[in-house]
N, CA, C and O atoms as CSV, one atom per row, in Angstrom:
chain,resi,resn,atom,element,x,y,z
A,1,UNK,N,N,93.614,122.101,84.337
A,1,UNK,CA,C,93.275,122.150,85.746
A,1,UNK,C,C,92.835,120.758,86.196
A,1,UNK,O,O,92.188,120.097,85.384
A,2,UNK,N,N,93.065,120.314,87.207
A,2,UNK,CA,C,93.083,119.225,88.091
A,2,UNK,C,C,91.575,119.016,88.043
A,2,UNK,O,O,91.132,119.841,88.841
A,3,UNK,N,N,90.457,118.266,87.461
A,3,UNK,CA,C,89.014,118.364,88.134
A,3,UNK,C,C,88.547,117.478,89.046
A,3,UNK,O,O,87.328,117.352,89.154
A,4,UNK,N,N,89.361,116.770,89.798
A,4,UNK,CA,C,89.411,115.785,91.068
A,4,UNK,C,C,89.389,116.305,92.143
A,4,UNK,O,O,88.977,115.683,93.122
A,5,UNK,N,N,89.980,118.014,92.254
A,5,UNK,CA,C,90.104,118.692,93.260
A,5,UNK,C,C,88.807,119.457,93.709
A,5,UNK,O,O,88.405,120.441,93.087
A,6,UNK,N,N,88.164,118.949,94.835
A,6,UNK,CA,C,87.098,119.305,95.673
A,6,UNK,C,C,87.161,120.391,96.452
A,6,UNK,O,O,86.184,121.026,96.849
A,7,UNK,N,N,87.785,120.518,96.579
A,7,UNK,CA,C,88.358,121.548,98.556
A,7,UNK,C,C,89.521,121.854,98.303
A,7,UNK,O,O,90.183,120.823,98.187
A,8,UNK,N,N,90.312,123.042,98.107
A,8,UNK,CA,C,91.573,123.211,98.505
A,8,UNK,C,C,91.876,123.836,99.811
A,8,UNK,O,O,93.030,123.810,100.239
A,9,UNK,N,N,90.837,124.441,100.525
A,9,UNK,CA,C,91.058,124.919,101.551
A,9,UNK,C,C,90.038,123.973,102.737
A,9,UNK,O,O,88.890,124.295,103.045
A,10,UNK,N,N,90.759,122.805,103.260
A,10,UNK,CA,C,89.583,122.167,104.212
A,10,UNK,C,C,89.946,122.742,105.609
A,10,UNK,O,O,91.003,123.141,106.096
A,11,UNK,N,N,88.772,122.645,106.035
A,11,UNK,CA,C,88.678,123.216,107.716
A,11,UNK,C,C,88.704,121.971,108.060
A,11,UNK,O,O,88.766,120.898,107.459
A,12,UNK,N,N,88.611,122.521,109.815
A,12,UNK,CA,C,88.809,121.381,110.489
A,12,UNK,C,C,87.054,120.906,110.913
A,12,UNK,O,O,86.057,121.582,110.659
A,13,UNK,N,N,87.079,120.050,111.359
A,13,UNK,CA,C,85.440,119.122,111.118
A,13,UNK,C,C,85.234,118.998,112.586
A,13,UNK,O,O,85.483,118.014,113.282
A,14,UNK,N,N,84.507,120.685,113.124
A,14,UNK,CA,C,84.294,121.120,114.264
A,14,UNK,C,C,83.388,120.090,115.137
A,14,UNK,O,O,83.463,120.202,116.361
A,15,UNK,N,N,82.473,119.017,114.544
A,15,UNK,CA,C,82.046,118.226,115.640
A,15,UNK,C,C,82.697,117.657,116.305
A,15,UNK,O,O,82.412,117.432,117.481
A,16,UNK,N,N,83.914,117.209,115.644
A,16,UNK,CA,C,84.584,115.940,116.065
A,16,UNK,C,C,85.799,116.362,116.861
A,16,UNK,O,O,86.410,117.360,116.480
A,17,UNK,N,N,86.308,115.540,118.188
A,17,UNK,CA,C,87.567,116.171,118.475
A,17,UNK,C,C,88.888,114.887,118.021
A,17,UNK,O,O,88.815,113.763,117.524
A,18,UNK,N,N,90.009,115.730,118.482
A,18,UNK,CA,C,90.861,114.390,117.567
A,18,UNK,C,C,91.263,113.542,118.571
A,18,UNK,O,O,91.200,113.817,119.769
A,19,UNK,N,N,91.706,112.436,118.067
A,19,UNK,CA,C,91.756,111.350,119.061
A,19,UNK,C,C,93.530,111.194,118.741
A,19,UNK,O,O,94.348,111.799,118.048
A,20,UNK,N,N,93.556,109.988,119.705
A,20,UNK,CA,C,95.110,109.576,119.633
A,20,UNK,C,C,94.873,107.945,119.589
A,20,UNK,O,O,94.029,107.376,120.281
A,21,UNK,N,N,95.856,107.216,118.555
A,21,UNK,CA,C,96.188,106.038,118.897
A,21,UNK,C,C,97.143,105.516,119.230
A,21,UNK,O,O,98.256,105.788,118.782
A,22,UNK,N,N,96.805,104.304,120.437
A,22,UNK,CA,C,97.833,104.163,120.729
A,22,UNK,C,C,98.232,102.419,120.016
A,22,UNK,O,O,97.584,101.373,119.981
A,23,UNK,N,N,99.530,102.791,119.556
A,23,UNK,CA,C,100.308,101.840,118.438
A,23,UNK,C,C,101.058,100.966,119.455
A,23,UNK,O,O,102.047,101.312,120.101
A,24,UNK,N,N,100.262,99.459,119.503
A,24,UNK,CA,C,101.478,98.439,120.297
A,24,UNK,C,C,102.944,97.804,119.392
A,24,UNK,O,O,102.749,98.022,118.196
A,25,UNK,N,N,104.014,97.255,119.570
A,25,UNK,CA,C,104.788,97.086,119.006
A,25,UNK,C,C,104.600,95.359,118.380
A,25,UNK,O,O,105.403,94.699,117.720
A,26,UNK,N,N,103.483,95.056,118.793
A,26,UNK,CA,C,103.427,93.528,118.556
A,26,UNK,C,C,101.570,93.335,118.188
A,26,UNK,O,O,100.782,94.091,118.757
A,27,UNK,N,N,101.110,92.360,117.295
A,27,UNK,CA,C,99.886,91.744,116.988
A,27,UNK,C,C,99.831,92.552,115.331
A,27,UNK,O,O,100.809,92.891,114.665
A,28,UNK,N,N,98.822,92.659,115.083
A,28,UNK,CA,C,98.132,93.090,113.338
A,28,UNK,C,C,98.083,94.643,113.610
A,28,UNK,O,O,97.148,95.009,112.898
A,29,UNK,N,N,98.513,95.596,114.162
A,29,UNK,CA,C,98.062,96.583,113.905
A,29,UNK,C,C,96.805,96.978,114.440
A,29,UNK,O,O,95.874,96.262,114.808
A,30,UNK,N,N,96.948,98.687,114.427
A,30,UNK,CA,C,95.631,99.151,115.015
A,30,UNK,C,C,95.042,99.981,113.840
A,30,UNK,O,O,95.542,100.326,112.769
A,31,UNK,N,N,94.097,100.142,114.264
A,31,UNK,CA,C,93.223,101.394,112.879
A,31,UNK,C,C,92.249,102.359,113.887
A,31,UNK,O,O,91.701,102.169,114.973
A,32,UNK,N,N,92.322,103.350,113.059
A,32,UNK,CA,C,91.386,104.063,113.915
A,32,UNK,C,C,89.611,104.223,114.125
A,32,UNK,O,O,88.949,104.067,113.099
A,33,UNK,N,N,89.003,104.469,115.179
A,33,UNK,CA,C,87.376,103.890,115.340
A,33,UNK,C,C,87.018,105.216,113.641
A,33,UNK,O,O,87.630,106.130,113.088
A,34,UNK,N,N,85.732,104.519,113.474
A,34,UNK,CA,C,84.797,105.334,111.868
A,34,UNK,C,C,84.803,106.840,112.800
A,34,UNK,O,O,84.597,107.270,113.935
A,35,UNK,N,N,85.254,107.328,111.227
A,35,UNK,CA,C,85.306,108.669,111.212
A,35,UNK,C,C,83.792,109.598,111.011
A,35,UNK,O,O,82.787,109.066,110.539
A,36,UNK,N,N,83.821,110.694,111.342
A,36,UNK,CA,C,82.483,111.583,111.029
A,36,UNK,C,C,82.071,111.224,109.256
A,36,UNK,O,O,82.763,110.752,108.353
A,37,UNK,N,N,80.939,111.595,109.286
A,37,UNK,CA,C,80.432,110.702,108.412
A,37,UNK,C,C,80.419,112.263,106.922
A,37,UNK,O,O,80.061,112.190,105.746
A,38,UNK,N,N,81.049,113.646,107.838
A,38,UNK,CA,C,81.126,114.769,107.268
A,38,UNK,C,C,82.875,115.013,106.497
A,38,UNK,O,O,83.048,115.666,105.468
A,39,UNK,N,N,84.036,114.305,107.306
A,39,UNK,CA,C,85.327,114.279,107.042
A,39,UNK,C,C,85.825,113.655,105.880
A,39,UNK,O,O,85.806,112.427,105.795
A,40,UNK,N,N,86.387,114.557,104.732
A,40,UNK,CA,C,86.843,114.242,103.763
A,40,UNK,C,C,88.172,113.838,103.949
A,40,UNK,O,O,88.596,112.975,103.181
A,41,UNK,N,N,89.159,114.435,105.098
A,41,UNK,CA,C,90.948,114.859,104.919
A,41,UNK,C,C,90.817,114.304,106.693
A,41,UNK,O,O,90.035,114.335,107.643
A,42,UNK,N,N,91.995,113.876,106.358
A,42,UNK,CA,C,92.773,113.792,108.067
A,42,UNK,C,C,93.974,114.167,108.085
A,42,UNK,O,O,94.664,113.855,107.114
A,43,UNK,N,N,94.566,114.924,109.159
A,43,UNK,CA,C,96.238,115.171,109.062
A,43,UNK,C,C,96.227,114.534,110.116
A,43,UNK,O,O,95.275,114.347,110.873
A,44,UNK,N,N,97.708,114.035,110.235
A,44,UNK,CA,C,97.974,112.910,111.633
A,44,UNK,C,C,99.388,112.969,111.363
A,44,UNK,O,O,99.975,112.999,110.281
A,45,UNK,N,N,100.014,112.985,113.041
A,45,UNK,CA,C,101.298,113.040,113.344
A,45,UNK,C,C,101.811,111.797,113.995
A,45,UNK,O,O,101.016,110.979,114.457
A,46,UNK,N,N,103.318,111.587,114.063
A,46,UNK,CA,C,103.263,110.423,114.773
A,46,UNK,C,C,104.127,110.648,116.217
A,46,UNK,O,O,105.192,111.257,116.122
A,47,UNK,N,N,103.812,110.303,117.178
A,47,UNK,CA,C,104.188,110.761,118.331
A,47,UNK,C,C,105.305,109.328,118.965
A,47,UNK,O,O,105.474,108.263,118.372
A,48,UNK,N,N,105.887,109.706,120.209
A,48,UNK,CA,C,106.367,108.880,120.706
A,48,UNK,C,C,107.791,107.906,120.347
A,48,UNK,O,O,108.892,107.889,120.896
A,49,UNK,N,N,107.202,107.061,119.091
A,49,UNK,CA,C,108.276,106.466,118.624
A,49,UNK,C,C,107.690,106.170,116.949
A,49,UNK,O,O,106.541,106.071,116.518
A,50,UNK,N,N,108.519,106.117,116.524
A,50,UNK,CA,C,108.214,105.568,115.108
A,50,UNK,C,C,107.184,104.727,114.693
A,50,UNK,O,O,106.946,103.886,115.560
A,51,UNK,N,N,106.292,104.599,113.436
A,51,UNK,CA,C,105.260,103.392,113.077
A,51,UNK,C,C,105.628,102.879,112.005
A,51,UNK,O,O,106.446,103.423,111.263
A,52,UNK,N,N,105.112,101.832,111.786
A,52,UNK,CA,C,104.809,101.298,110.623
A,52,UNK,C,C,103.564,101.168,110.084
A,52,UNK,O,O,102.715,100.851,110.918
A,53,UNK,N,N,102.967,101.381,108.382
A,53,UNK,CA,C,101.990,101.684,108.341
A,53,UNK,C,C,101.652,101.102,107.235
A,53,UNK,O,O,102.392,101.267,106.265
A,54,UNK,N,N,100.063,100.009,107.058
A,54,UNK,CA,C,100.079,99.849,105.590
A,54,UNK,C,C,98.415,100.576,105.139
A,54,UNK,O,O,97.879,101.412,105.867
A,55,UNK,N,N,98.002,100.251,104.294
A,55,UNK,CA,C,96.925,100.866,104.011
A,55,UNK,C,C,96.053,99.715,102.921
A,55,UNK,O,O,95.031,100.183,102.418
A,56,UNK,N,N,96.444,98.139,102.517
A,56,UNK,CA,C,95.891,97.314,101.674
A,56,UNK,C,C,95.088,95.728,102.656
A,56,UNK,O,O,94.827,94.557,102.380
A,57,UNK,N,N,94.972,96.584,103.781
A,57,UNK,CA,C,94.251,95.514,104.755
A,57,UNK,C,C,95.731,94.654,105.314
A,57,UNK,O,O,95.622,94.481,106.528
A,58,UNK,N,N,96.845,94.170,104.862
A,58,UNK,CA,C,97.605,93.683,105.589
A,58,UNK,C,C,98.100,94.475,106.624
A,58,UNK,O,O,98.147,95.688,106.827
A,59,UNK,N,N,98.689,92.827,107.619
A,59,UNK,CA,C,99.586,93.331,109.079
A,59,UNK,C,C,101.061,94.186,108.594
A,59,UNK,O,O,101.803,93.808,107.687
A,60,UNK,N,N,101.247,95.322,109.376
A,60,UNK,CA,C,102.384,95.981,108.795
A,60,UNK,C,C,103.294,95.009,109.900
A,60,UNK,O,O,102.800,94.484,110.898
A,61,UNK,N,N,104.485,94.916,109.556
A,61,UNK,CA,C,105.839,94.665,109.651
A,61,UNK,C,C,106.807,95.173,109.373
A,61,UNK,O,O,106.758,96.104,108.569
A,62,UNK,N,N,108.298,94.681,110.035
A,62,UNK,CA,C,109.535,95.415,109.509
A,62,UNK,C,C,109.608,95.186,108.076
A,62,UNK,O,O,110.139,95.995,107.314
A,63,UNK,N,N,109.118,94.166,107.724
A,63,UNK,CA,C,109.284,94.239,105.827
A,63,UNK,C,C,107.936,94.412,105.191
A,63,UNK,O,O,107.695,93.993,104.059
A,64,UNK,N,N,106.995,95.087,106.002
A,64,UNK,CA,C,105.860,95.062,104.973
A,64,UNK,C,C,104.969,96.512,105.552
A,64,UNK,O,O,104.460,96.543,106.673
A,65,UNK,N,N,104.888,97.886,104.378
A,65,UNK,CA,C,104.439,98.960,105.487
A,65,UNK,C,C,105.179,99.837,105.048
A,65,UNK,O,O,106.127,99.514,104.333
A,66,UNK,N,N,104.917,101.238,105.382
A,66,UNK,CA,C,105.804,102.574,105.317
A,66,UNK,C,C,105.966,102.935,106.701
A,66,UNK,O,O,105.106,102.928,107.581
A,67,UNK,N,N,107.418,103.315,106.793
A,67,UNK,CA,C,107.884,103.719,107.669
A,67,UNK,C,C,107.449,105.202,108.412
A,67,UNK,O,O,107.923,106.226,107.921
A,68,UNK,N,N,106.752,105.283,109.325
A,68,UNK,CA,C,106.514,106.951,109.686
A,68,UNK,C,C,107.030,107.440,110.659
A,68,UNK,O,O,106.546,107.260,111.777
A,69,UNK,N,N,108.148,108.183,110.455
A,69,UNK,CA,C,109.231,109.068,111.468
A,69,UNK,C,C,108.713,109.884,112.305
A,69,UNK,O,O,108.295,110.977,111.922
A,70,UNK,N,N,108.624,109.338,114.128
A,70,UNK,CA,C,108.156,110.240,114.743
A,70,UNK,C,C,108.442,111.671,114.538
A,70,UNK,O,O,109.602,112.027,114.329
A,71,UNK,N,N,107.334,112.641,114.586
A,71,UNK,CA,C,108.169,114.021,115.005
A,71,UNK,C,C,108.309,114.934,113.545
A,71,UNK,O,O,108.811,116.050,113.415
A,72,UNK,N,N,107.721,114.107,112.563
A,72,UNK,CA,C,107.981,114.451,111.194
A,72,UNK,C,C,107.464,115.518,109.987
A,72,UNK,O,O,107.768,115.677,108.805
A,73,UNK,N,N,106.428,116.225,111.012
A,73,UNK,CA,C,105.545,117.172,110.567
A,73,UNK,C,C,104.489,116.190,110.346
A,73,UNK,O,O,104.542,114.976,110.545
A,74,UNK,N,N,102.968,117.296,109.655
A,74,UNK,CA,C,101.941,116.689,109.754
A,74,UNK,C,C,101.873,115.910,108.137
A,74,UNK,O,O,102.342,116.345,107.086
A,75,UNK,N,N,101.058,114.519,108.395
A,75,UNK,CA,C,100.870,114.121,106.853
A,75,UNK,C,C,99.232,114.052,106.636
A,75,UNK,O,O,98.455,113.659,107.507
A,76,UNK,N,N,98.921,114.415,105.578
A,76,UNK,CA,C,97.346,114.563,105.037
A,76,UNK,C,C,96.944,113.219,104.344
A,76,UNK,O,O,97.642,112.754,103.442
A,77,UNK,N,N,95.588,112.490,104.869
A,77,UNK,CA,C,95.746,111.482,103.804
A,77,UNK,C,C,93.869,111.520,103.170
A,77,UNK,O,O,93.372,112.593,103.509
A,78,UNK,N,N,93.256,110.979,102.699
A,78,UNK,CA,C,91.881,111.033,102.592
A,78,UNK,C,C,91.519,110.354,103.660
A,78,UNK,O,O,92.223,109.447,104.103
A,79,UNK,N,N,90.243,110.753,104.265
A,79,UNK,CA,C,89.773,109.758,104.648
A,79,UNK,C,C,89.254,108.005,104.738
A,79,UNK,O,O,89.029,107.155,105.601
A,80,UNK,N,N,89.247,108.135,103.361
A,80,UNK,CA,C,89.423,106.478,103.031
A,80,UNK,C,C,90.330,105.999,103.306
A,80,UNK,O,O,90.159,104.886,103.804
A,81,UNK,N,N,91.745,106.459,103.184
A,81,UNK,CA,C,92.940,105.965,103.171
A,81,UNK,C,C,93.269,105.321,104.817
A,81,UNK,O,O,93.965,104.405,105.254
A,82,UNK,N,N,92.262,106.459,105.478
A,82,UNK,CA,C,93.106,106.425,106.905
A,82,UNK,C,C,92.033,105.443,107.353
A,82,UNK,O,O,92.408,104.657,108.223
A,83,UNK,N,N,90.719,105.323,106.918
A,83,UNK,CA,C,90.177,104.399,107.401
A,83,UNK,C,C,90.984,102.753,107.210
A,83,UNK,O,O,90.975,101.801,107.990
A,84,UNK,N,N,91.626,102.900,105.892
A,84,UNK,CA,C,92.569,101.580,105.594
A,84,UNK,C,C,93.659,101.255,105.992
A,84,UNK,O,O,94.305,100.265,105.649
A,85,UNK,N,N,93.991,102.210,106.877
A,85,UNK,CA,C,95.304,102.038,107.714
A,85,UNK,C,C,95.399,101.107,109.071
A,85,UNK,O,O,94.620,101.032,110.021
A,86,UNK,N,N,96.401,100.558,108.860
A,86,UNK,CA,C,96.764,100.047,110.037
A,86,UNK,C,C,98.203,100.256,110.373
A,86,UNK,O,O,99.069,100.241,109.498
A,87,UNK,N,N,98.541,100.510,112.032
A,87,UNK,CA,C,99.558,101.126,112.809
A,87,UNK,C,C,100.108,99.751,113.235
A,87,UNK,O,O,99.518,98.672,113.182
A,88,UNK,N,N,101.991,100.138,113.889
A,88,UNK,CA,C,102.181,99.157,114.586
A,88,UNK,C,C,103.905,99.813,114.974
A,88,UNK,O,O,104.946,99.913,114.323
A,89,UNK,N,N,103.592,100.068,116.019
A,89,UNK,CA,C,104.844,100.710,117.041
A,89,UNK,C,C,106.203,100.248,116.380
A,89,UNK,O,O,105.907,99.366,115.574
A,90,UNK,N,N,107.460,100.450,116.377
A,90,UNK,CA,C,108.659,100.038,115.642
A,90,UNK,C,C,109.192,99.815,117.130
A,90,UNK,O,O,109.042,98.724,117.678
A,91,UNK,N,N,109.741,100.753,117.683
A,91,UNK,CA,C,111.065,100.257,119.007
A,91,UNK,C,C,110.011,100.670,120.246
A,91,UNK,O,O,110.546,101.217,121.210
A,92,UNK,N,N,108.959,100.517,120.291
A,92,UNK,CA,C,108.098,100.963,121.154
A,92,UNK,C,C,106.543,101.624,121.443
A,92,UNK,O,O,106.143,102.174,120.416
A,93,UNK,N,N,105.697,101.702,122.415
A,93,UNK,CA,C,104.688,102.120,121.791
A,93,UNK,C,C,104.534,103.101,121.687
A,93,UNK,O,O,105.256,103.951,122.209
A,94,UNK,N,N,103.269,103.408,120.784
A,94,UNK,CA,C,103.579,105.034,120.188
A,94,UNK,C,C,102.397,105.134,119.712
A,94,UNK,O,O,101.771,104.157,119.299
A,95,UNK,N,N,101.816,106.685,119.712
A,95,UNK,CA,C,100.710,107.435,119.668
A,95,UNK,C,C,100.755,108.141,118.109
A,95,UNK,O,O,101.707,108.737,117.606
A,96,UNK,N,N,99.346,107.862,117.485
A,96,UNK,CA,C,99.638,108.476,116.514
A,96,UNK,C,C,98.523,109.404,116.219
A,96,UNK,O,O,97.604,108.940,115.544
A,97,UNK,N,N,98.416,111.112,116.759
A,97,UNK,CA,C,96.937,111.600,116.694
A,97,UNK,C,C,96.326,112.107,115.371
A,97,UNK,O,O,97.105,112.290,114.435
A,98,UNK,N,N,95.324,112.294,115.239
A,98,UNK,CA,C,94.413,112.224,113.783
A,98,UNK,C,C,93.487,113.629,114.336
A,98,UNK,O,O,93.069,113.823,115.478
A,99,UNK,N,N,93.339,114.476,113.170
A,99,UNK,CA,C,92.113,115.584,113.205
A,99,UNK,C,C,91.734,115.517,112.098
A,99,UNK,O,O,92.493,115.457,111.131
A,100,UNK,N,N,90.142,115.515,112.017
A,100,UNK,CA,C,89.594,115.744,110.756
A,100,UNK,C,C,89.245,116.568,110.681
A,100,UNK,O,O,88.903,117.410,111.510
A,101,UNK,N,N,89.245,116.499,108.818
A,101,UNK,CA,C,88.568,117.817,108.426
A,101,UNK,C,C,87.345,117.702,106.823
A,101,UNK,O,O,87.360,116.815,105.970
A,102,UNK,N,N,86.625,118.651,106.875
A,102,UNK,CA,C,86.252,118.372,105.385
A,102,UNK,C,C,85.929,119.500,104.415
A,102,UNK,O,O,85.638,119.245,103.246
């Protein structure tokens, strides 16, 4: 058995409501403002148009970053992770909303 696994069933992290970012297509990327200080998990979709995304403190770019397909279902990441993220619009700007949970 996995003993890393904390929560398999997380709720959503009723103080907080979810926000949206909005992803410009040009500068370093955006990240999102500090999360509840209760949120273990975030799921986040990507709206609008496509992102690029890194998570090691660098600017994402067309060659540097994961690609995230608007429209793509939801992706779960830790909260740390998403605190280490940074966004950056591909053919336009684009919204990418976040709900936590813990």
């Amino acid at each position: 058995m996995n003993q890393l696994v904390t929560n398999l069933y997380p709720r959503p992290n009723s103080t907080v409501a979810g926000e949206n970012l909005s992803c410009a297509t040009s500068g370093s990327g955006v990240s999102f403002a500090a999360f509840d200080s209760d949120t273990k998990y975030v799921m986040i979709d990507v709206q609008d148009n496509n992102v690029i995304v890194t998570f090691d403190g660098s600017t994402p770019t067309a060659s540097n970053g994961h690609l995230l397909i608007k429209e793509k279902g939801l992706i779960t990441l830790s909260a740390q992770a998403a605190k280490a993220a940074k966004f950056l619009g591909v053919s336009g700007a684009s919204i990418v909303h976040v709900s936590q949970f813990v």
